[in-house]
Steps between C-alpha positions, in 0.01 A plus 500: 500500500607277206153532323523871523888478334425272245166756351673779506816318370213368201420872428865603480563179280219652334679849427815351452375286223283849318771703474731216359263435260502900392872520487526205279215574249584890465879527513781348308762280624792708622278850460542733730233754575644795813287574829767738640804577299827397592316268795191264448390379160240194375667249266437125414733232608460138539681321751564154522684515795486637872536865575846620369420238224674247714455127419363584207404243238396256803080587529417151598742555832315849560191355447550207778694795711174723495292172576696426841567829572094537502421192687790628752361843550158355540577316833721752589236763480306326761794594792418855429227783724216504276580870446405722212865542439574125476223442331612754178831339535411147439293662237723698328747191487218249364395720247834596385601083478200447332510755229872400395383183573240495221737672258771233555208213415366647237728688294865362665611837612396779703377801309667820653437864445622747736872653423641748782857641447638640839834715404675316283345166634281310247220301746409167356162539345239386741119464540215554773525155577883548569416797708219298682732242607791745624238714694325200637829279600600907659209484683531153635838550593362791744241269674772236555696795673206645706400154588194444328599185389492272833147403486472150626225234244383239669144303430415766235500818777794771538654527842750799591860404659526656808862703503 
């Protein structure tokens, strides 16, 4: 299951990585460009911080965050029915580490682009990698409730719990 995760997690790192590249060579800082008016627009942020721009200014932290949180979800993954499902959301949540990941290392912040207002409510500006992560940790957190996540290792082979 984890080799299947981690190459579709590469192509989506892949993606991720394109279209960051795009927003940052063909916009301005700060530009905004509208999709739908008065709900989903394309700008370019950077973010040096978490989502909500929280402890922002501390990269290195992130950085060593994304690093454990990797190695963590790694062994974790291995608890899980190799199911399609669990499978996208390991993926999902690898590739949308490693694309804020790379950001953090190379630049020192997180390049963002998508702006939705919701009423009056100005969303944080976000990326696909954000959205990766939230859909993937969603869809983990629904295995973990259906059970999927009880799979015995030992000596390399997965054994179901008996209920």
């Amino acid at each position: 299951m984890r080799k299947k995760s981690l190459i579709i997690a590469t192509f989506l790192l892949i993606i991720d990585q394109i279209v960051k590249i795009v927003i940052d060579n063909t916009m301005m800082y700060g530009e905004i460009k509208t999709v739908i008016s008065n709900f989903f627009y394309v700008t370019k942020v950077y973010n040096d911080g978490a989502a909500w721009s929280v402890l922002q200014g501390n990269v290195i932290f992130l950085i060593i965050v994304a690093v454990l949180a990797m190695v963590f979800l790694l062994q974790y993954e291995r608890h899980f029915e190799n199911k399609y499902r669990n499978i996208m959301a390991f993926a999902l949540v690898y590739g949308g580490l490693l694309g804020n990941l790379v950001d953090r290392i190379m630049y020192g912040y997180v390049i963002d682009y998508f702006k939705v207002l919701i009423g009056s409510y100005n969303f944080p500006v976000f990326n696909l990698a954000d959205m990766a992560i939230v859909s993937g940790f969603i869809l983990i957190i629904y295995s973990v409730l259906k059970g999927e996540d009880k799979n015995e290792v030992s000596s390399g082979k997965r054994k179901r719990k008996t209920r």
